[in-house]
RODREN-455727 format. One record per residue: residue in one letter; y, x, z negated of N, C-alpha, C in turn. Coordinates in steps of 0.1 Angstrom, whole numbers, padded with zeros to 4 digits, always signed. Each point is the difference from the previous one (the first is absolute). Layout:
<pts>
AYXZYXZYXZ...
</pts>
This chain:
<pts>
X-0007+0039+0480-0013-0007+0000-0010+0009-0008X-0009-0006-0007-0009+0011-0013-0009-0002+0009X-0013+0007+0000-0010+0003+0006-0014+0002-0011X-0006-0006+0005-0010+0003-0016-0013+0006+0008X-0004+0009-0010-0013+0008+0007-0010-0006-0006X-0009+0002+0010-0017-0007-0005-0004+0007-0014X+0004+0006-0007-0006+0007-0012+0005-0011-0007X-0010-0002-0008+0002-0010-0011+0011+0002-0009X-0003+0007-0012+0016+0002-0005+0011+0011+0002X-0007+0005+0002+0010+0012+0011+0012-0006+0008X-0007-0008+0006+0007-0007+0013+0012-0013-0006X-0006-0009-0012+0011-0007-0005+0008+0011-0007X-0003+0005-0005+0013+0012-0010+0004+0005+0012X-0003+0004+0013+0015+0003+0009+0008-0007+0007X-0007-0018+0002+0007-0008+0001+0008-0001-0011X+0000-0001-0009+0010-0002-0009+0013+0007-0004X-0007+0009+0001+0007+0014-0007+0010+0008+0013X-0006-0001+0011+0004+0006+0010+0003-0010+0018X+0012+0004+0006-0003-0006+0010-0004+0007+0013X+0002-0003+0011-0008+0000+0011+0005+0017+0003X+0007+0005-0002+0005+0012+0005-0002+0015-0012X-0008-0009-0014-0004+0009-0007+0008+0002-0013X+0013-0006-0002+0010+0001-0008-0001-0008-0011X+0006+0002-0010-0003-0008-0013+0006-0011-0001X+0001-0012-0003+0005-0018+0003+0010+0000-0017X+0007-0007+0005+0013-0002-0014-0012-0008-0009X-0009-0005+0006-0007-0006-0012-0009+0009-0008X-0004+0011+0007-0008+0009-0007+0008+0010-0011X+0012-0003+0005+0013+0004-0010+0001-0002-0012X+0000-0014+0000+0002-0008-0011-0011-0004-0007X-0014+0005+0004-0010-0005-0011+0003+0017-0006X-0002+0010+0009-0001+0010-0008+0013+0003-0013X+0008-0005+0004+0011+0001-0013-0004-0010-0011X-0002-0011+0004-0006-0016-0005-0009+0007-0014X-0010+0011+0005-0006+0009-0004-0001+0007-0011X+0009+0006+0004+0006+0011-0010+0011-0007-0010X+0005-0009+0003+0008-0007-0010-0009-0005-0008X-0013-0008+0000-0007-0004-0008-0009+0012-0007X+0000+0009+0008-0008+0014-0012+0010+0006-0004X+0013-0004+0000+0012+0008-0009+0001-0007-0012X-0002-0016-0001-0003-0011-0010-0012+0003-0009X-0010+0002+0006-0011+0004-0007+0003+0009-0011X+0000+0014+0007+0001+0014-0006+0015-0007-0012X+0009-0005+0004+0011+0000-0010-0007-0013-0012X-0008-0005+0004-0008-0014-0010-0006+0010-0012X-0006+0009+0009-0016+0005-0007+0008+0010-0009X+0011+0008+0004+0008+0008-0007+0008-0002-0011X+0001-0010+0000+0009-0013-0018-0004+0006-0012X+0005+0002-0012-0008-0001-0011-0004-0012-0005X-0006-0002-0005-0002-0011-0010-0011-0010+0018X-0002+0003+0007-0010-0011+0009-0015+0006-0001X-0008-0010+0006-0014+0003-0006-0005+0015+0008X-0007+0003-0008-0005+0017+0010-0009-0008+0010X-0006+0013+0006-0008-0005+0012-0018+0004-0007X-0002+0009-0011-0007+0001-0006+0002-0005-0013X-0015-0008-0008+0009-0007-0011+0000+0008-0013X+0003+0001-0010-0001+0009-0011-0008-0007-0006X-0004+0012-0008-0012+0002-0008+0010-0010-0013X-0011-0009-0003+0000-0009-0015+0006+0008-0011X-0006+0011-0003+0005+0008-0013+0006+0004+0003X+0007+0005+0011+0013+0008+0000+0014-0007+0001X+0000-0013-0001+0008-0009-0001+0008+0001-0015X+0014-0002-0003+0005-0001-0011+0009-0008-0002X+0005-0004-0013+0007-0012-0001+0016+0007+0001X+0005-0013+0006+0016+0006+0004+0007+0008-0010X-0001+0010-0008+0008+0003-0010+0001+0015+0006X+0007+0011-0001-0001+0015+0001-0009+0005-0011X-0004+0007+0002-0014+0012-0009-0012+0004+0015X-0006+0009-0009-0014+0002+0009-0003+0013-0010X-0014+0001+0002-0009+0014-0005+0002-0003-0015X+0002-0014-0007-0001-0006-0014+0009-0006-0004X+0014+0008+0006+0011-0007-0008+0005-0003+0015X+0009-0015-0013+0005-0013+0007+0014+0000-0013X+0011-0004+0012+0013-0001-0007+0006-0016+0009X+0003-0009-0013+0003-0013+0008+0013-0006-0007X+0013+0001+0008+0011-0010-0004+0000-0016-0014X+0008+0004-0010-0005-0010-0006+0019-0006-0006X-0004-0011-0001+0018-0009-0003-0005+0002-0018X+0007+0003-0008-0007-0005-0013+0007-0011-0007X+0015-0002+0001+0012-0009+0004+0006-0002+0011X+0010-0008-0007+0009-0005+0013+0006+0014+0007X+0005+0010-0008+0005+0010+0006-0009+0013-0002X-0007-0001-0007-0008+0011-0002-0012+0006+0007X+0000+0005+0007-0010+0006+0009-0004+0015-0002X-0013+0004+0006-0007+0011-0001-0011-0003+0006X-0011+0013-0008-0015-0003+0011-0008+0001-0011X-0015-0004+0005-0012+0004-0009-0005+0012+0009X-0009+0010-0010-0003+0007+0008-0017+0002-0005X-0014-0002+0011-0012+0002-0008-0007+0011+0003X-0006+0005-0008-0009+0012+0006-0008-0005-0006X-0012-0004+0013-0013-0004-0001-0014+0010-0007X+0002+0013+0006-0007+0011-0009+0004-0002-0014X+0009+0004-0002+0004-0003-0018-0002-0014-0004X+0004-0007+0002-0003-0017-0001+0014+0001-0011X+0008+0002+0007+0012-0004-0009+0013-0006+0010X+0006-0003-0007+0015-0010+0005+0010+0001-0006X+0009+0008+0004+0019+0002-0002+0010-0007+0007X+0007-0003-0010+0009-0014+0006+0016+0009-0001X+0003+0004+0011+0017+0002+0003+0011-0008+0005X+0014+0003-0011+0004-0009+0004+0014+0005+0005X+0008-0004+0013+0011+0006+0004+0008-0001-0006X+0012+0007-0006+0012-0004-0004+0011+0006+0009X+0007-0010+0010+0006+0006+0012+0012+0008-0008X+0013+0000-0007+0007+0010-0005-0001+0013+0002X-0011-0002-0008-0007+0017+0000-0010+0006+0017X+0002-0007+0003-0013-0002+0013-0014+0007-0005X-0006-0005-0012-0012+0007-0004-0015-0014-0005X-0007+0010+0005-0012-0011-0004-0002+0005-0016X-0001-0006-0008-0007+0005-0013-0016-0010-0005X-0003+0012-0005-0016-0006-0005+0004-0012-0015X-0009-0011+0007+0003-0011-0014-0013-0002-0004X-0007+0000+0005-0016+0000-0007-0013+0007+0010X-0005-0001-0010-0014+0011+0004-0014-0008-0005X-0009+0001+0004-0015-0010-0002-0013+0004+0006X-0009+0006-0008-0015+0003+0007-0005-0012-0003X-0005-0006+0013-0008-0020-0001-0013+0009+0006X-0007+0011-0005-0012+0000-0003-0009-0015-0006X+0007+0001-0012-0010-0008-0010+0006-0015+0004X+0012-0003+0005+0006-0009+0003-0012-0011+0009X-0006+0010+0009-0006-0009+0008-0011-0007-0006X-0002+0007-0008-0017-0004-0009+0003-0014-0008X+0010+0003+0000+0006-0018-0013-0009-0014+0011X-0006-0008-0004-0001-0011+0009+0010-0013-0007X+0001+0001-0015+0011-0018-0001+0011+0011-0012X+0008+0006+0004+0009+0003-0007+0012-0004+0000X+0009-0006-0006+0013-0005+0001+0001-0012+0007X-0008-0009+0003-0005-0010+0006+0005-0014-0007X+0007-0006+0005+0005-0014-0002-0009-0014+0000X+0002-0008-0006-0010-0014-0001+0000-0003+0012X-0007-0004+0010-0014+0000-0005-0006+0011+0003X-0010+0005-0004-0006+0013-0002-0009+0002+0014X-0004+0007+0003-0005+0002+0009-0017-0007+0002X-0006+0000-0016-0008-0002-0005+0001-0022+0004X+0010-0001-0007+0003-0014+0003+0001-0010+0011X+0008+0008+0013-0003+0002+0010-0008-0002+0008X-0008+0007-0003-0016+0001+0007-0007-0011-0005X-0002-0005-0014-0004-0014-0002+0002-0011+0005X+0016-0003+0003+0008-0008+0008-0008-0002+0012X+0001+0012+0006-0004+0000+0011-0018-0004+0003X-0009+0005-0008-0008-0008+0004-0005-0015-0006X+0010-0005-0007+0002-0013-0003-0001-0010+0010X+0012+0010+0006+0003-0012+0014-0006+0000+0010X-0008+0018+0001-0010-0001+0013-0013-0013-0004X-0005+0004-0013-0009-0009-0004+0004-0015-0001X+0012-0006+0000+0001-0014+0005-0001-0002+0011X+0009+0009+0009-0001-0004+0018-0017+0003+0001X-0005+0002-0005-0016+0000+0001-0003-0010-0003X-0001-0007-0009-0005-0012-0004+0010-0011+0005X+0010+0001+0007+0003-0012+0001-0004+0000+0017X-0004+0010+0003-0005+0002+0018-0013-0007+0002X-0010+0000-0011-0012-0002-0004-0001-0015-0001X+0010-0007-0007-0003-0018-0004+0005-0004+0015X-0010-0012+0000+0000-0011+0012+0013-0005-0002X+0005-0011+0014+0018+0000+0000-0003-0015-0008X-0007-0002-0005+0006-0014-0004+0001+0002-0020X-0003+0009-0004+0002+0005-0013+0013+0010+0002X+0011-0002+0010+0013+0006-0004+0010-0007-0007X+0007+0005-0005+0010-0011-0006+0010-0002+0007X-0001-0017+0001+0011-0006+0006-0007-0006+0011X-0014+0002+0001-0006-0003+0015-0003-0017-0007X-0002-0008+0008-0006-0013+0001-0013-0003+0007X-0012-0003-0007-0013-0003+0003+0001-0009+0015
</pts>
């Protein structure tokens, strides 16, 4: 028989937890394990790689999936069907080396080299029809119809009947 003491919660936690002679109840057993099994889940959740932190990161210190850091960035590239290797960039220099593997030999060799300094400055270079220039007319062609045709009353649409 449990016995409960006039103390408010004092008194249900020894009803619970304990019975009439002071000893600990199989049920107080099994929450405390119940317990520990769910903070053993935790700690092994929170411990994962790749799950969210518990603090969030800083925006700029975020990077895109490739390996590099402190400028350079080295990224897997297919160039053919069998041909593989990597790009490699160093952002301080502003240049880009393209290696390519030749398994035989087990060796990366250098196949091209590139400072896109000036590269970036180009705005329509190498640019296919329609021009970028062309483009942009297109485009507000059509903003300027969906304008004017938002504008006429519905009985001046075509196909409508008075």
């Amino acid at each position: 028989m449990y016995k409960v003491a006039p103390r408010a919660v004092g008194g249900v936690l020894h009803a619970i937890f304990m019975n009439s002679s002071g000893r600990t109840t199989p049920l107080a057993i099994a929450l405390y394990l119940n317990a520990a099994l769910l903070a053993g889940i935790l700690v092994t959740l929170w411990s994962r790689p790749g799950t969210p932190q518990i603090l969030p990161v800083a925006a700029a210190q975020t990077q895109a999936p490739i390996a590099g850091g402190a400028g350079v960035f080295i990224m897997p590239a297919q160039f053919s069907t069998n041909l593989w290797g990597c790009y490699l960039m160093d952002v301080d220099t502003q240049s880009l080396c393209t290696y390519q593997y030749f398994p035989g030999e087990h060796q990366l060799r250098l196949m091209a080299a590139r400072n896109f300094r000036w590269d970036r400055r180009l705005g329509n270079y190498n640019t296919a029809n329609p021009s970028p220039a062309e483009v942009k007319d297109l485009v507000e062609k059509e903003q300027a119809g969906a304008r004017g045709e938002a504008n006429k009353p519905p009985g001046n649409q075509p196909g409508a009947t008075p």
